[in-house]
PAGUFI-132064 format. One record per residue: residue in one letter; residue number from 0; x, y, z of N, C-alpha, C in turn. Coordinates in Angstrom, 1 decimal, padded with zeros to 4 digits. Last residue first. Layout:
# PAGUFI-132064
 rest  nr    n_x    n_y    n_z   ca_x   ca_y   ca_z    c_x    c_y    c_z
    A NUM      X      Y      Z      X      Y      Z      X      Y      Z
...
END
This chain:
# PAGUFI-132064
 rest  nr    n_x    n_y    n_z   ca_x   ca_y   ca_z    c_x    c_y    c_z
    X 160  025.6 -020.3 -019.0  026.4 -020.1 -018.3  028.2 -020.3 -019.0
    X 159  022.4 -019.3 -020.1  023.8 -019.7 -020.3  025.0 -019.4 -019.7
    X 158  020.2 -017.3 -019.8  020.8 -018.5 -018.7  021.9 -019.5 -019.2
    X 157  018.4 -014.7 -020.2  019.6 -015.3 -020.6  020.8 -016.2 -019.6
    X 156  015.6 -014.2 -018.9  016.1 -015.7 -019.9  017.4 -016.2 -020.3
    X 155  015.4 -012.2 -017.4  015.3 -012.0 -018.9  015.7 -013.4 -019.7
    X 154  017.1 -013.4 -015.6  015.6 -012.8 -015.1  015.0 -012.9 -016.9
    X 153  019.1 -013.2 -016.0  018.9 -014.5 -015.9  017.0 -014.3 -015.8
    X 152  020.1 -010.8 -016.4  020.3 -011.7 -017.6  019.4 -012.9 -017.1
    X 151  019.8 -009.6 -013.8  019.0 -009.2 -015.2  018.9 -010.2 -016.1
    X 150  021.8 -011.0 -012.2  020.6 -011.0 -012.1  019.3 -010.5 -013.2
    X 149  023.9 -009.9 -013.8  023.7 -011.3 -013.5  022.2 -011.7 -013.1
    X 148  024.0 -007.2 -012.9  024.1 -007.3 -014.9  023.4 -009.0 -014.2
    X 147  024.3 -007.4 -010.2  022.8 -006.9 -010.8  022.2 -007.2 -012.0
    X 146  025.6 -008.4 -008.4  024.9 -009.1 -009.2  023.9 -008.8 -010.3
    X 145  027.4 -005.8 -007.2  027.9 -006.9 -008.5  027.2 -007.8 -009.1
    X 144  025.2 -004.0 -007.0  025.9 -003.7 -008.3  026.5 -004.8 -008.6
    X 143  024.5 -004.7 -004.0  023.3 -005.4 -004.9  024.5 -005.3 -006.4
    X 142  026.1 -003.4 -002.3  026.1 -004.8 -002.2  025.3 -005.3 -003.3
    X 141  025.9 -000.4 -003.3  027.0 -001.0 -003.3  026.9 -002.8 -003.5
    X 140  023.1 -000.3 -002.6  023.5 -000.5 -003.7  024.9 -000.9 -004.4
    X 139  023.7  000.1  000.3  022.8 -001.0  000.0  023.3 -001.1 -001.8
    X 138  025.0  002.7 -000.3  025.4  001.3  000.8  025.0  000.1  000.4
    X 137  023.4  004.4 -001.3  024.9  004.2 -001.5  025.4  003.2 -001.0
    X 136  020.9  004.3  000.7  021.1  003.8 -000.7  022.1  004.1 -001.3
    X 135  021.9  004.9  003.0  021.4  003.5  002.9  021.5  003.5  001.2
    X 134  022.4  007.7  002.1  023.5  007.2  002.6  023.4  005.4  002.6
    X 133  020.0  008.8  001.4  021.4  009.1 -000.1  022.5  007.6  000.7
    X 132  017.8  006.6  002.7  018.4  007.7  002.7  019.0  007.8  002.2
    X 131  015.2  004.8  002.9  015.4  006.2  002.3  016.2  007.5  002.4
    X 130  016.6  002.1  001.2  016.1  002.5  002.2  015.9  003.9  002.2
    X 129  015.4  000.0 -001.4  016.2  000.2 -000.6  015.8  001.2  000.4
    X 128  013.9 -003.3 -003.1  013.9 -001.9 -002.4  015.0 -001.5 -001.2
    X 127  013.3 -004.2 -006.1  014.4 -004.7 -005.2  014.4 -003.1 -004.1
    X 126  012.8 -006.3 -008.9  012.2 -005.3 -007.9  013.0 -005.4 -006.8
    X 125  012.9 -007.5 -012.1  013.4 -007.2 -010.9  013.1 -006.1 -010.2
    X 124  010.9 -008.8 -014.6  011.2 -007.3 -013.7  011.9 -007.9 -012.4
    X 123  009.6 -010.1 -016.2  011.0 -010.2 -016.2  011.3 -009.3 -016.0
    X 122  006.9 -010.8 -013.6  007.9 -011.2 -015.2  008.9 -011.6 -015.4
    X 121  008.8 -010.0 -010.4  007.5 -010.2 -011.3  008.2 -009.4 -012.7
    X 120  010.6 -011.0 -008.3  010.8 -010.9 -009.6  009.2 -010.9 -010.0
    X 119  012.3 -009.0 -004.9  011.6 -010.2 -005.9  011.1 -010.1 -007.7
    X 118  013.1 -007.6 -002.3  013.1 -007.7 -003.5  012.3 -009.2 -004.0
    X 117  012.3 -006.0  000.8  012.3 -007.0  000.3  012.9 -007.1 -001.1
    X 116  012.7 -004.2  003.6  013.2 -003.8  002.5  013.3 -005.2  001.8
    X 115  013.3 -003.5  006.2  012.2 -004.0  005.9  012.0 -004.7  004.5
    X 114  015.6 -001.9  008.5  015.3 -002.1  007.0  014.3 -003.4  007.5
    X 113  016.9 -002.4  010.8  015.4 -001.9  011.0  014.9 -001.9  009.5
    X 112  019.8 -002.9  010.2  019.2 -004.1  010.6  017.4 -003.8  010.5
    X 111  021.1 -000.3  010.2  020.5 -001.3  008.9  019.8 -002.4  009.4
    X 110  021.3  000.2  012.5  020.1  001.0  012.5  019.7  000.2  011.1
    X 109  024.4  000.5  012.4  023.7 -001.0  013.3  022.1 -000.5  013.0
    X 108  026.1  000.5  009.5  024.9  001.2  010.7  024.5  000.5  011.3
    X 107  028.0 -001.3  009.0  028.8 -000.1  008.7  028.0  001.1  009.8
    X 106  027.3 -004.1  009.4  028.5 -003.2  010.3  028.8 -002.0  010.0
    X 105  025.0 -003.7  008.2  025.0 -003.8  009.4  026.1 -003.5  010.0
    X 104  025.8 -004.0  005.4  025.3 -002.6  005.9  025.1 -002.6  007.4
    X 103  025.2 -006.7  005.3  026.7 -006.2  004.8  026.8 -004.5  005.3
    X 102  022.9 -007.6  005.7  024.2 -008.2  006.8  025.3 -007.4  006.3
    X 101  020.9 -005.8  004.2  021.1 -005.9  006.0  022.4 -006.5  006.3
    X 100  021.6 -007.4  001.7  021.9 -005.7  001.9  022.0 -005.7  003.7
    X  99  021.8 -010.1  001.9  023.0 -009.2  001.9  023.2 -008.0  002.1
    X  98  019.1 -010.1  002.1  019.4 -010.2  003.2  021.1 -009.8  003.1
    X  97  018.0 -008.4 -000.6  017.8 -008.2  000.6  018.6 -008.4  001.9
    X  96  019.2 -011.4 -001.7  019.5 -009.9 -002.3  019.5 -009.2 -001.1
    X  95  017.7 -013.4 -001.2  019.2 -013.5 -000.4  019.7 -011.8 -001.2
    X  94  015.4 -013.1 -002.0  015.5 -012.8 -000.6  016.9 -012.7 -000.3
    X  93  013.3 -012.7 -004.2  014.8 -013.0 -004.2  015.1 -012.6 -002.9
    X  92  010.1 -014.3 -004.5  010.9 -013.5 -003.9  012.5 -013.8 -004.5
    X  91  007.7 -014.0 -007.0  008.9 -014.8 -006.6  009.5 -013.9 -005.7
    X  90  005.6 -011.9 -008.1  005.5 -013.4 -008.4  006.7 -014.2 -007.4
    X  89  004.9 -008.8 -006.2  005.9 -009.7 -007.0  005.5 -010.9 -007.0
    X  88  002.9 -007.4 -005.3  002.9 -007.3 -006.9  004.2 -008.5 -007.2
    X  87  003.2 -007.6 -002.6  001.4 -007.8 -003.5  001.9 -007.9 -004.5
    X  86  005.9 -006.8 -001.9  005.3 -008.6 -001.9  003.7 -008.6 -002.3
    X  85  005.6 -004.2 -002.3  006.0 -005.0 -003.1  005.9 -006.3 -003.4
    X  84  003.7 -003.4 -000.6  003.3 -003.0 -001.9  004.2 -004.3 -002.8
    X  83  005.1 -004.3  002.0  003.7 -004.6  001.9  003.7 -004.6  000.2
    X  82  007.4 -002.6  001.7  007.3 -004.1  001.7  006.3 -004.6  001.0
    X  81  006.5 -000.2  001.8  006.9 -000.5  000.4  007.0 -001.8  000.6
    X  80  005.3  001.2  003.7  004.1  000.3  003.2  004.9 -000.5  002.0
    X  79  005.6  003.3  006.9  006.4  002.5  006.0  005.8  001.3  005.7
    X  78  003.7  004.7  008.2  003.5  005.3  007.0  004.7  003.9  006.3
    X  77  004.2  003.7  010.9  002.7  002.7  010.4  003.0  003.4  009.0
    X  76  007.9  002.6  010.6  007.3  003.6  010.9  005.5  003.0  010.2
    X  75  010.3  001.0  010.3  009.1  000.5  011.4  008.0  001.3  011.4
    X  74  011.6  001.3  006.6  011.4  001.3  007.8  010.3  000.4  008.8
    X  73  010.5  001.5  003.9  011.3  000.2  004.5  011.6  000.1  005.7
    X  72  010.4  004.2  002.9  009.6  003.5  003.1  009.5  002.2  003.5
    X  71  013.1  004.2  000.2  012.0  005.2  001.0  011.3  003.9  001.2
    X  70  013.2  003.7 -003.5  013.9  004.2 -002.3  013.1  004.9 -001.4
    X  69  013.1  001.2 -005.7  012.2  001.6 -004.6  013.5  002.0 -003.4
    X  68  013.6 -000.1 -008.6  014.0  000.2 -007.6  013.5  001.1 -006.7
    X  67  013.2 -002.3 -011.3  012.2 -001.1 -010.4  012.8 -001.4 -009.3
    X  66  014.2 -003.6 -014.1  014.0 -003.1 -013.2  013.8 -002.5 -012.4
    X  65  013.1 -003.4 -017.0  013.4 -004.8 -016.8  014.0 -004.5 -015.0
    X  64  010.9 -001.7 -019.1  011.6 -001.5 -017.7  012.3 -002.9 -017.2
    X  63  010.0 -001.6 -021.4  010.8 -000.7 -021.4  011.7 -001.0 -020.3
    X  62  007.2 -002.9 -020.9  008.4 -003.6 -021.5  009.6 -003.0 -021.9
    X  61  006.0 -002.6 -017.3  006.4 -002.3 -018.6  007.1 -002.9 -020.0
    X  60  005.5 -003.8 -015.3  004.9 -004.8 -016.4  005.4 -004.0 -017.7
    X  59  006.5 -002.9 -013.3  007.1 -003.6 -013.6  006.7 -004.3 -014.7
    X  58  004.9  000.0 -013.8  006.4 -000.1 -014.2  006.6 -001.2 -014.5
    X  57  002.7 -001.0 -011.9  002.8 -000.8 -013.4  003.9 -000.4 -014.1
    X  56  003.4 -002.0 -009.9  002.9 -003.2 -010.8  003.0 -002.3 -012.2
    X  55  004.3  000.1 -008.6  005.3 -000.6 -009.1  004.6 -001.8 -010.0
    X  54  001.9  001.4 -008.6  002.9  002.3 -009.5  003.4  001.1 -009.6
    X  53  000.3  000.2 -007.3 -000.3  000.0 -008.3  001.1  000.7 -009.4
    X  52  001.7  000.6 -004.5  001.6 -001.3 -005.1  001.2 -000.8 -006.5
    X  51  001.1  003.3 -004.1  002.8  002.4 -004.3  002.9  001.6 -004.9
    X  50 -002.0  003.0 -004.0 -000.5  003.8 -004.9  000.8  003.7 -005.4
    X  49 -001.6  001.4 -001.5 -002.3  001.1 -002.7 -001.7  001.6 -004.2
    X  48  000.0  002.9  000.2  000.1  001.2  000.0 -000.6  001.0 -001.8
    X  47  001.2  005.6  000.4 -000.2  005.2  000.2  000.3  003.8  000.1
    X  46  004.0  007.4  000.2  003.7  006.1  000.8  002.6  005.5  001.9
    X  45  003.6  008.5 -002.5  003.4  008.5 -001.2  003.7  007.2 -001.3
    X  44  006.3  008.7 -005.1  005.3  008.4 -005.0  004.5  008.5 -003.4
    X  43  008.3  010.2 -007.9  007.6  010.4 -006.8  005.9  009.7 -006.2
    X  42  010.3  008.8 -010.4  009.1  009.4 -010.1  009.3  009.2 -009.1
    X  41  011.6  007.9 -013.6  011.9  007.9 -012.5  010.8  009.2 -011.3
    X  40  012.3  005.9 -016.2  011.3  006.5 -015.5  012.2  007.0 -014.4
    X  39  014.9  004.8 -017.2  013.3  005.1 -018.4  012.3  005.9 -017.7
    X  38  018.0  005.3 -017.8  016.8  005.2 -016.3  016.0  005.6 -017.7
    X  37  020.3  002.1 -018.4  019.4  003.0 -018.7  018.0  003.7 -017.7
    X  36  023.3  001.2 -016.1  021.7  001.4 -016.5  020.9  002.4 -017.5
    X  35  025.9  001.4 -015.4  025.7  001.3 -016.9  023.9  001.3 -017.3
    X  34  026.7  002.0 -013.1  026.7  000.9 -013.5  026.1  000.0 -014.8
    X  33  026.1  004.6 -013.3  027.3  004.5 -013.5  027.4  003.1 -013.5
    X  32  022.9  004.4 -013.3  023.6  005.1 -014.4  025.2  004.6 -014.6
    X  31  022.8  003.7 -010.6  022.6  003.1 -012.2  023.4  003.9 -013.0
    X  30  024.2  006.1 -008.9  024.6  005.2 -009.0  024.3  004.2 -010.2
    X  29  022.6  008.0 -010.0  024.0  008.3 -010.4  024.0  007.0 -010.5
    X  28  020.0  007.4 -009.2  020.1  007.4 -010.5  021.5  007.6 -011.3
    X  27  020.6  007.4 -006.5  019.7  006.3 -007.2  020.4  006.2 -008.5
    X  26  020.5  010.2 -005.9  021.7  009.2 -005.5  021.8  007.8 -006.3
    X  25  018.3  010.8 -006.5  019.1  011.6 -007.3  020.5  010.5 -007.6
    X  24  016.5  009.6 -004.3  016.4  009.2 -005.8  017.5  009.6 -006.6
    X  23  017.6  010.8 -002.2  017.9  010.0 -002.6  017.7  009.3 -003.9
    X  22  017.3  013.6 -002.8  018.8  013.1 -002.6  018.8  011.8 -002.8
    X  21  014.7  015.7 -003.8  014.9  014.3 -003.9  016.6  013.8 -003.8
    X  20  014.0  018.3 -003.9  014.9  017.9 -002.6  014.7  016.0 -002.8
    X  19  012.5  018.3 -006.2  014.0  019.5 -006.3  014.7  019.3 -004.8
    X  18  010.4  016.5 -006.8  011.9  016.5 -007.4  012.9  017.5 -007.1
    X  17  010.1  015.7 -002.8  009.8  016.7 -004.2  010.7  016.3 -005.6
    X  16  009.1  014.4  000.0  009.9  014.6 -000.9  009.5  015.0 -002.5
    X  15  006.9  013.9  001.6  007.8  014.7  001.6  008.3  015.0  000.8
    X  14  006.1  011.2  001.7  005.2  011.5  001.8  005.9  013.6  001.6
    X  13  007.5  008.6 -000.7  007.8  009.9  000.2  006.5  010.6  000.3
    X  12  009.7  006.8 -002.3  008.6  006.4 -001.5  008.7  007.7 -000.7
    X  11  010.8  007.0 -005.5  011.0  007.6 -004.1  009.6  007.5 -003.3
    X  10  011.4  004.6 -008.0  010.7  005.2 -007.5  010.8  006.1 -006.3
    X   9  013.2  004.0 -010.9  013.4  004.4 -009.8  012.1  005.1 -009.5
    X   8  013.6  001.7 -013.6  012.5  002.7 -013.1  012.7  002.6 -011.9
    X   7  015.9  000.4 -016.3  015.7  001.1 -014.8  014.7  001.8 -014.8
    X   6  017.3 -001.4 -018.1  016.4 -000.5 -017.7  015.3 -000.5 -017.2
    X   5  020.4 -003.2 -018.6  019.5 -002.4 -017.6  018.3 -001.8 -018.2
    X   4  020.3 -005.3 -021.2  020.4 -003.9 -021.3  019.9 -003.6 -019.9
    X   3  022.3 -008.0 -021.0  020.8 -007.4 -021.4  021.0 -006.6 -021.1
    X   2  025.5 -009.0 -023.0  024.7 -008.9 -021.6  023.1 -007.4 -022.0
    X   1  025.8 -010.9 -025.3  025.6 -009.8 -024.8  025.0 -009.5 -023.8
    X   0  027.2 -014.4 -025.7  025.9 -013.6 -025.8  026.1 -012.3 -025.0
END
């Protein structure tokens, strides 16, 4: 059976950021892209809680989108709400995602450890948030790329092993 098609909705959590100084999103979209994703969306959002939570519920209910990646906003800071937004909209957590991104990014920044940064599955959307820099999200995405085709398929039903 054919592995399920990526596609990808990249968000940038930013109270700052624009499309013409967006690095990490930009970073976001190489990286899918080179691991074969289709990007269907890709947008600017605050990091308003409410805003946040209502964009990713509505990507993830897309049927274009089978994943929503969140850069920005994972920090200690009172403006960092992407956790918050994400655990309102997700049905299921995937937590060992997340926690590989902190243990495998920790020896590279000891400052990975301050990530916040949850994933989980509503539908058959994967949601998975990374951190807001070009450099946390080249890192963190590094650790998530080998499971990602695996995690899709299985999210999407395809569970044959």
């Amino acid at each position: 059976m054919p592995d399920i098609t990526i596609r990808a909705a990249i968000i940038t959590v930013s109270d700052s950021r624009r499309p013409d100084n967006d690095a990490s999103g930009e970073k976001l979209r190489e990286m899918l892209t080179a691991a074969g994703a289709s990007i269907t969306v890709q947008t600017i959002v605050t990091d308003d809680r409410e805003a946040l939570e209502a964009m990713i519920r509505e990507l993830a209910d897309r049927r274009d989108v089978n994943l929503v990646v969140t850069t920005g906003g994972t920090g200690l800071s009172p403006r960092d709400n992407t956790p918050e937004a994400t655990l309102a909209v997700i049905g299921r957590e995937a937590p060992g995602i997340a926690e590989a991104m902190r243990r495998e990014t920790a020896s590279l920044h000891p400052m990975a450890i301050l990530s916040r940064g949850v994933c989980g599955i509503r539908g058959s959307c994967l949601i998975v948030n990374l951190p807001g820099s070009p450099k946390g999200v080249e890192q963190c995405f590094a650790v998530l790329r080998p499971v990602l085709q695996h995690a899709i398929n299985q999210i999407c039903g395809q569970t044959a092993h």
